[in-house]
LUMDOMI-413319 format. One record per residue (C-alpha): residue number from 1; residue in three letters; x, z, y. Coordinates in steps of 0.25 Angstrom, whole numbers, plus 2048, in hexadecimal, padded with zeros to 3 digits. Each point is the difference from the previous one (the first is absolute). Layout:
# LUMDOMI-413319
+-----+-----+-----+-----+-----+
|   i |  aa |  px |  pz |  py |
+-----+-----+-----+-----+-----+
| NUM | Ala |   X |   Z |   Y |
...
+-----+-----+-----+-----+-----+
//
This chain:
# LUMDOMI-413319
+-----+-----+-----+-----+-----+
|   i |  aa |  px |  pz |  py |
+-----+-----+-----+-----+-----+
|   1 | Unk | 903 | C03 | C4F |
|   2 | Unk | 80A | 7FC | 80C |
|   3 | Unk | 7FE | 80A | 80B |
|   4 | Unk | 803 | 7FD | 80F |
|   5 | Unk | 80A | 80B | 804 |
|   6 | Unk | 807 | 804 | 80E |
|   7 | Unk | 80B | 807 | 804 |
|   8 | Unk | 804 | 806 | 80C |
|   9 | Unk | 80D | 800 | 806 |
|  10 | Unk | 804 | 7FA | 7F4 |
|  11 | Unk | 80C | 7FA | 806 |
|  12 | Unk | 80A | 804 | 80D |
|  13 | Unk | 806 | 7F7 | 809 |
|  14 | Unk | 80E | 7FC | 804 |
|  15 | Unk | 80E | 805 | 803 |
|  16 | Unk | 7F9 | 812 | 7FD |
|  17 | Unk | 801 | 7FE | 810 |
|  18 | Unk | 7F2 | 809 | 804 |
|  19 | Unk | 7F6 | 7FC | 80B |
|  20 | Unk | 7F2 | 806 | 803 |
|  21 | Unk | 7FC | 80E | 7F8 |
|  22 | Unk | 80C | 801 | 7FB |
|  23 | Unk | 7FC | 7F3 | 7F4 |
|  24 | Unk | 80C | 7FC | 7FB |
|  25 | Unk | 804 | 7F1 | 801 |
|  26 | Unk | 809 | 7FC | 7F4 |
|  27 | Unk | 800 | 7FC | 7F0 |
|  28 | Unk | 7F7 | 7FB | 7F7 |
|  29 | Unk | 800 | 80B | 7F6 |
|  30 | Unk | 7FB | 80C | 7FE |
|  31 | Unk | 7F4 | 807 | 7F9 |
|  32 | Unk | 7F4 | 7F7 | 805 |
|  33 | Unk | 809 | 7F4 | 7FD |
|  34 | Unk | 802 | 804 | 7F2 |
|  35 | Unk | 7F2 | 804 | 7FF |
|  36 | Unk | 7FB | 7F2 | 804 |
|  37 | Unk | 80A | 7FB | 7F6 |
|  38 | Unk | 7FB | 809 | 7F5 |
|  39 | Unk | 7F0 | 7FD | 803 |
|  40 | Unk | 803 | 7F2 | 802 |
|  41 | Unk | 805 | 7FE | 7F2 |
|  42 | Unk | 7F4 | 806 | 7FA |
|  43 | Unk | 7FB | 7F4 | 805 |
|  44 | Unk | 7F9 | 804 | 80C |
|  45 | Unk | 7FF | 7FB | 80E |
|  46 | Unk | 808 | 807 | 80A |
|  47 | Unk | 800 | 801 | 80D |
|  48 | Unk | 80E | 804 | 805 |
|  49 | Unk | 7FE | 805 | 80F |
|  50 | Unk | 80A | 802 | 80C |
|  51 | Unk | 800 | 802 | 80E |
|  52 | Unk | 80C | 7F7 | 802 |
|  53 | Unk | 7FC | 7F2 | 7FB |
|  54 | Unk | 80E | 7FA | 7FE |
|  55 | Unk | 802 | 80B | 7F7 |
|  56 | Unk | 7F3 | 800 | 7F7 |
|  57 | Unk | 7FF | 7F2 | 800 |
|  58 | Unk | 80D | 7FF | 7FA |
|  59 | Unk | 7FE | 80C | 7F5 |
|  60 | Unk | 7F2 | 7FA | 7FE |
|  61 | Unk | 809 | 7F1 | 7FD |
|  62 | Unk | 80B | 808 | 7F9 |
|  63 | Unk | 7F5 | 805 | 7F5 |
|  64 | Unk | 7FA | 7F3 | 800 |
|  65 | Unk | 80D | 7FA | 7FB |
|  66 | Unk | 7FD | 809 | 7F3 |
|  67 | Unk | 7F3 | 7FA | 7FF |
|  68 | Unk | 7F7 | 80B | 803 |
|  69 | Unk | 7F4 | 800 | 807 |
|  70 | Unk | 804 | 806 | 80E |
|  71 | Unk | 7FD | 7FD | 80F |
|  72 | Unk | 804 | 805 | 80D |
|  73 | Unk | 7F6 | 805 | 809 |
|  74 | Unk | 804 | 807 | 80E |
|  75 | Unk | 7FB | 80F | 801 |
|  76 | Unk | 806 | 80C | 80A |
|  77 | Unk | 7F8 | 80B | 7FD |
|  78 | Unk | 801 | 803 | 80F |
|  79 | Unk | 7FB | 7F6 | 804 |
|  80 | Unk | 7F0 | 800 | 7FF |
|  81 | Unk | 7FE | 7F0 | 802 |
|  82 | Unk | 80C | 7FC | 7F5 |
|  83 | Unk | 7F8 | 808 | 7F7 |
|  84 | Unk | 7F4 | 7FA | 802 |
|  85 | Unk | 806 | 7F3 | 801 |
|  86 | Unk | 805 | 803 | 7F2 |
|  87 | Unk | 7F2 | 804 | 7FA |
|  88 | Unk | 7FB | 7F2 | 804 |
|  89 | Unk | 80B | 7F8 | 7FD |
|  90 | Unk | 7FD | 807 | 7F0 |
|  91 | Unk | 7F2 | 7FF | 803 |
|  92 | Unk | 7FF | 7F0 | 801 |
|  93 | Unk | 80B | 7FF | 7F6 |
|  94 | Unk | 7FB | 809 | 7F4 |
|  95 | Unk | 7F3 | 805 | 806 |
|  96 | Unk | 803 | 80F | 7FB |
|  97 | Unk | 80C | 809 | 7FD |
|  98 | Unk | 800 | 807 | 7F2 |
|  99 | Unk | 80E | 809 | 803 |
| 100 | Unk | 805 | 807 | 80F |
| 101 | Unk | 80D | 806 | 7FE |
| 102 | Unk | 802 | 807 | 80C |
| 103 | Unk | 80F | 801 | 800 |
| 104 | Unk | 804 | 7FF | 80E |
| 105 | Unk | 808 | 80C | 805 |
| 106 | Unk | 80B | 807 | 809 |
| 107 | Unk | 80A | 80B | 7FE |
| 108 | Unk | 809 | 7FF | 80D |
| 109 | Unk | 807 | 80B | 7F8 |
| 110 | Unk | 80B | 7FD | 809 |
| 111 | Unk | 7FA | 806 | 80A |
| 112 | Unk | 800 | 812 | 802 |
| 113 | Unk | 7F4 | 801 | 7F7 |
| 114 | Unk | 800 | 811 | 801 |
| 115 | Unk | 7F5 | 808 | 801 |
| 116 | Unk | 805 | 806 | 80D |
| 117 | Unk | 807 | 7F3 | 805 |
| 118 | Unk | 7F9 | 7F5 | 7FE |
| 119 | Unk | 7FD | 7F6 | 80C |
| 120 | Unk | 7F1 | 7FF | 801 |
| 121 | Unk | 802 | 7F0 | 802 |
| 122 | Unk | 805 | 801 | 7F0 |
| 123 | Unk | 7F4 | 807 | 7FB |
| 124 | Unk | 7F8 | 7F6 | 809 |
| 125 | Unk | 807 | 7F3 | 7FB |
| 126 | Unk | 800 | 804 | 7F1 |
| 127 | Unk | 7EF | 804 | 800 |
| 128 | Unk | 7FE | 7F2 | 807 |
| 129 | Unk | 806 | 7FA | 7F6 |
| 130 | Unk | 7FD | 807 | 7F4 |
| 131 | Unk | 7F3 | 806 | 802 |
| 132 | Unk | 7F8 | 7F9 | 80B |
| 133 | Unk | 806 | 7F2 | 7FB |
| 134 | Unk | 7FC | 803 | 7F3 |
| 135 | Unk | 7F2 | 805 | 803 |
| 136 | Unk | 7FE | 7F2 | 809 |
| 137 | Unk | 805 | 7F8 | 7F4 |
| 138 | Unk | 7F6 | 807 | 7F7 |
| 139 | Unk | 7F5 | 800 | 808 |
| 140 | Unk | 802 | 7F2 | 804 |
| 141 | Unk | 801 | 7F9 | 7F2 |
| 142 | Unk | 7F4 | 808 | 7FA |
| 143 | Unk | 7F5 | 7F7 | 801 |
| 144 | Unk | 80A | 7F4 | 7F8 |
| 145 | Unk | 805 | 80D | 7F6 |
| 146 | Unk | 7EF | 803 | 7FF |
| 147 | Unk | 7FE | 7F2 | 7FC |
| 148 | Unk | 809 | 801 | 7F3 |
| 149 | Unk | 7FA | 802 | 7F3 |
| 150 | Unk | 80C | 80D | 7FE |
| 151 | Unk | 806 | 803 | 80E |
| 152 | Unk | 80D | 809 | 800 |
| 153 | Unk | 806 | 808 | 80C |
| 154 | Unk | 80E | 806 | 7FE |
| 155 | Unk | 808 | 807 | 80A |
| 156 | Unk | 80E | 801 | 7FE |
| 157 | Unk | 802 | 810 | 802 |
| 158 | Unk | 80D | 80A | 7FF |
| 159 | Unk | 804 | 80C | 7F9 |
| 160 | Unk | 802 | 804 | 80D |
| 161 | Unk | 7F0 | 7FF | 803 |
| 162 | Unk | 7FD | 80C | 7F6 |
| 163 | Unk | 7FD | 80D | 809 |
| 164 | Unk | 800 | 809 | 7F3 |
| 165 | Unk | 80F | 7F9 | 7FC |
| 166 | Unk | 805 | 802 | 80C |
| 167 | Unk | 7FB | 80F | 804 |
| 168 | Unk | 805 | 804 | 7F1 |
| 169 | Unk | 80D | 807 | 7FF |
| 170 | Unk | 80A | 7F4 | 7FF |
| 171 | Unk | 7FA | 7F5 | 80A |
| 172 | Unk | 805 | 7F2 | 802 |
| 173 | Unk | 808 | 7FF | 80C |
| 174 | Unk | 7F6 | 801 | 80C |
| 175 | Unk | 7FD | 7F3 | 807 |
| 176 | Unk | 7F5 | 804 | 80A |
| 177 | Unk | 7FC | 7F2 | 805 |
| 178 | Unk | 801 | 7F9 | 7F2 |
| 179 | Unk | 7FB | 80B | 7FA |
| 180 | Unk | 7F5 | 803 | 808 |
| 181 | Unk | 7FA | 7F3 | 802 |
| 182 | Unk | 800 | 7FD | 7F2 |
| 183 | Unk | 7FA | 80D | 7FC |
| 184 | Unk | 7F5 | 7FA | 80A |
| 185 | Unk | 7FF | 7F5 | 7F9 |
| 186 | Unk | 7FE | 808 | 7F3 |
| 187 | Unk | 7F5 | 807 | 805 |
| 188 | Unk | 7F9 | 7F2 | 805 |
| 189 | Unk | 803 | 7FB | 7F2 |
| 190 | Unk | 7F5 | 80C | 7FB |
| 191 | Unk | 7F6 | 7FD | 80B |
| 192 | Unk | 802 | 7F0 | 7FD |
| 193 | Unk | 7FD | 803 | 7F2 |
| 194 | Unk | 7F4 | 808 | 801 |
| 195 | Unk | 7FA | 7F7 | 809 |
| 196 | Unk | 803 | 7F3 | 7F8 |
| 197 | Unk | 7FE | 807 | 7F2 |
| 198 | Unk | 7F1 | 7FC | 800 |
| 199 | Unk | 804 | 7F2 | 803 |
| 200 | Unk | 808 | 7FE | 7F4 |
| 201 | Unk | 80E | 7FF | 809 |
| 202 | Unk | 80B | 809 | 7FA |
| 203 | Unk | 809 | 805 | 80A |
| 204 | Unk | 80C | 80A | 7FD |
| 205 | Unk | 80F | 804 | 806 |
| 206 | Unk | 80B | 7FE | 7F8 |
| 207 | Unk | 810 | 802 | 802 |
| 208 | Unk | 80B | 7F4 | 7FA |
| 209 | Unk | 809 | 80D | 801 |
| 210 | Unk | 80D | 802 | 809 |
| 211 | Unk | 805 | 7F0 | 800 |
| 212 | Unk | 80C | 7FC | 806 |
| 213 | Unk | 7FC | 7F5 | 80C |
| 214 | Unk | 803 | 7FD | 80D |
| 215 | Unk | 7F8 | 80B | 804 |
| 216 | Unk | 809 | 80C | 7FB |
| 217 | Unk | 80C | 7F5 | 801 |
| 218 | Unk | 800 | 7FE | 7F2 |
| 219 | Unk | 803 | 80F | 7FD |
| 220 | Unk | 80A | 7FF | 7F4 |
| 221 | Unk | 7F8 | 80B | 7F8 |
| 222 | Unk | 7F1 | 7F8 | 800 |
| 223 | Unk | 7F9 | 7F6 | 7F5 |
| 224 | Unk | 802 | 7F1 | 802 |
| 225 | Unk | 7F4 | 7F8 | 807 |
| 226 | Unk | 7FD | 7FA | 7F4 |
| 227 | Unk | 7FE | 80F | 7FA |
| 228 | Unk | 7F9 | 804 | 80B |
| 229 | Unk | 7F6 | 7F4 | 801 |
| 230 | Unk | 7FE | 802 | 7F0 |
| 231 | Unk | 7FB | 80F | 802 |
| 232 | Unk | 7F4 | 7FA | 80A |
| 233 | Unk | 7FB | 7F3 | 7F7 |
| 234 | Unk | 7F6 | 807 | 7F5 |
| 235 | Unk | 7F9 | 807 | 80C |
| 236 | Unk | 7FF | 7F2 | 809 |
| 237 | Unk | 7F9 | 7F9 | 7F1 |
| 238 | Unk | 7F8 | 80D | 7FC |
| 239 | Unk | 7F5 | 7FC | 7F7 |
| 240 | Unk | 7F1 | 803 | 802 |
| 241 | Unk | 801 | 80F | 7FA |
| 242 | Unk | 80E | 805 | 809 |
| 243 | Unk | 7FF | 80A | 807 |
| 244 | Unk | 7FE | 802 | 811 |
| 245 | Unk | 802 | 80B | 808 |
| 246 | Unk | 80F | 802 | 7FB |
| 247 | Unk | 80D | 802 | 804 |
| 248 | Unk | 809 | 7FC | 7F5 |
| 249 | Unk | 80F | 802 | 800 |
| 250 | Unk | 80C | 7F6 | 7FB |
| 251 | Unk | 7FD | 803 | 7F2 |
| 252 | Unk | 7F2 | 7FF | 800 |
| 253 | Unk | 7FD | 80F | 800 |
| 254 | Unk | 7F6 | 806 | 809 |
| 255 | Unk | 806 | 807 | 80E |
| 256 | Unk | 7FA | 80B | 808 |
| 257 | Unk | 7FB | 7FD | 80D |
+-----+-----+-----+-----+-----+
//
């Protein structure tokens, strides 16, 4: 069956110049971009999101030009009244939403991210964006994700995120903002997923593994997009018996918390 599927931040704007929250504003590629790609042709309808509309309407085109089954619908997730106007704008076309991938995310690892260092403002900036927004997304989509037959949740995690990986002997480097607000998205992934279980939804935290993007500057040493979005795609299409409550790494092992 064709599933109704949205993904956040699915697309950056243009010219890499950064505005508000430090969101970056440039390209059409990157993990959620492939990732609409991917699910789009499994033959599902996705929605391709964006907080600048020249951009994600011209991604949402470019993919239609491959006919697949994308549109454009504008989303900041720090933006409580684009979200909800995204919820209805899906609401009046599909009346439900199968599949949130909730991809959205900053790293601002330009910026002094040292435990002893770090500007408050960075911490701040990259919670907003990638906990709070997320929440809000969540939340508001639940009652359209409630009204389909085999709701999914994803929420696009780090390495980074794992407590337990990063207090063992050899940690990742140490990027407090990233890192902290992603592990507070992990730990709202477990209480999601125990709330929801009951209902049926499946919610987990998965990792696409370190990926060269704009966001790392397209670090020489990272997987491609396409690689990175493929590591996401059997957890945003799991069948009736997958599991929730998880948080999975790139090659589909299970992570500590």
């Amino acid at each position: 069956m064709s599933k109704v599927i949205l993904v956040t931040g699915a697309v950056l704007s243009h010219f890499g110049h950064k505005c508000l929250h430090g969101f970056e504003q440039g390209a059409n590629t990157g993990i959620g971009y492939e990732l609409v790609r991917l699910l789009a042709q499994k033959g599902h309808r996705v929605y391709l999101s964006a907080r600048n509309e020249t951009a994600g309407q011209e991604a949402a085109t470019k993919l239609r030009l491959e006919n697949l089954d994308v549109k454009y619908v504008h989303l900041d997730v720090t933006d409580v009244e684009s979200i909800k106007a995204a919820k209805a704008a899906i609401e009046k076309d599909e009346g439900r939403l199968d599949v949130l991938v909730n991809n959205a995310a900053i790293a601002e690892y330009d910026k002094d991210q040292n435990a002893t260092r770090v500007d408050v403002s960075v911490v701040r900036n990259s919670l907003e964006v990638n906990l709070i927004g997320l929440i809000q997304t969540t939340t508001t989509f639940l009652p359209l994700l409630r009204l389909s037959p085999q709701a999914i949740i994803l929420n696009v995690s780090s390495e980074l995120a794992s407590n337990t990986l990063q207090a063992s002997a050899n940690p990742a480097p140490h990027f407090v903002a990233y890192s902290t607000s992603k592990a507070a998205v992990n730990s709202y992934t477990i209480a999601l997923a125990y709330e929801l279980k009951k209902d049926g939804i499946k919610v987990n935290a998965v990792t696409p593994g370190f990926t060269s993007t704009r966001m790392n500057n397209y670090h020489e040493h990272g997987k491609t997009p396409v690689q990175g979005a493929e590591s996401l795609l059997p957890w945003a299409l799991l069948d009736k018996d997958g599991p929730t409550g998880q948080y999975f790494g790139q090659m589909g092992q299970v992570l500590p918390w």
